[in-house]
BAVOPA-216789 format. One record per residue (C-alpha): residue number from 1; y negated, x, z negated. Coordinates in pm, whole numbers. Layout:
N
NUM:Y:X:Z
...
***
This chain:
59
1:2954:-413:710
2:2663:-497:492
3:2660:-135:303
4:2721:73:637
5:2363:-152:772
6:2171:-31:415
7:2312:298:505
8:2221:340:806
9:1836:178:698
10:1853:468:409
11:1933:732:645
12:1647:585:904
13:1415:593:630
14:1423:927:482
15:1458:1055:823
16:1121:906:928
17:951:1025:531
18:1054:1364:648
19:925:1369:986
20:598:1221:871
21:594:1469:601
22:625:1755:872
23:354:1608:1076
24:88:1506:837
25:-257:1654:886
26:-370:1952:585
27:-428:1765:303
28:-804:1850:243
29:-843:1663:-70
30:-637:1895:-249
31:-854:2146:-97
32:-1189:1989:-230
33:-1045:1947:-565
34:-925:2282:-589
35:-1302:2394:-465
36:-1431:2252:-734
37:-1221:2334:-1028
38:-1312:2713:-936
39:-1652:2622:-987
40:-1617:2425:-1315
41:-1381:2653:-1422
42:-1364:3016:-1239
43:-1015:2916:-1183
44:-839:2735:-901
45:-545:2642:-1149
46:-783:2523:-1446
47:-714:2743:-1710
48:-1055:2892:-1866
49:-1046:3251:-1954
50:-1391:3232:-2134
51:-1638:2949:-2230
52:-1845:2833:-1938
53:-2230:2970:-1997
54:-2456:2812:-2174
55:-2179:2664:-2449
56:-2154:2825:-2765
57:-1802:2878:-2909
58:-1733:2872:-3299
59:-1547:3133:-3473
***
């Protein structure tokens, strides 16, 4: 009896993580970060094709 009721709270659980996951407003932090690394960066995934200006690079 006891592991059908911690079933039954597992199942009640991830059902309720998934429909909160389905509802959840746009995640705008993400967003912002994202905003920014393209300006620090020129790149919304972070990798840095060439120095930013103004640094000087070393042979």
């Amino acid at each position: 009896m006891l592991l059908v009721s911690v079933g039954l709270m597992v199942a009640a659980l991830a059902g309720l993580m998934i429909w909160h996951g389905e509802t959840a407003p746009p995640d705008y932090a993400s967003q912002s970060q994202a905003a920014a690394r393209k300006v620090v960066t020129g790149s919304e995934s972070g990798s840095i094709s060439a120095p930013p200006a103004g640094t000087r690079s070393t042979p």
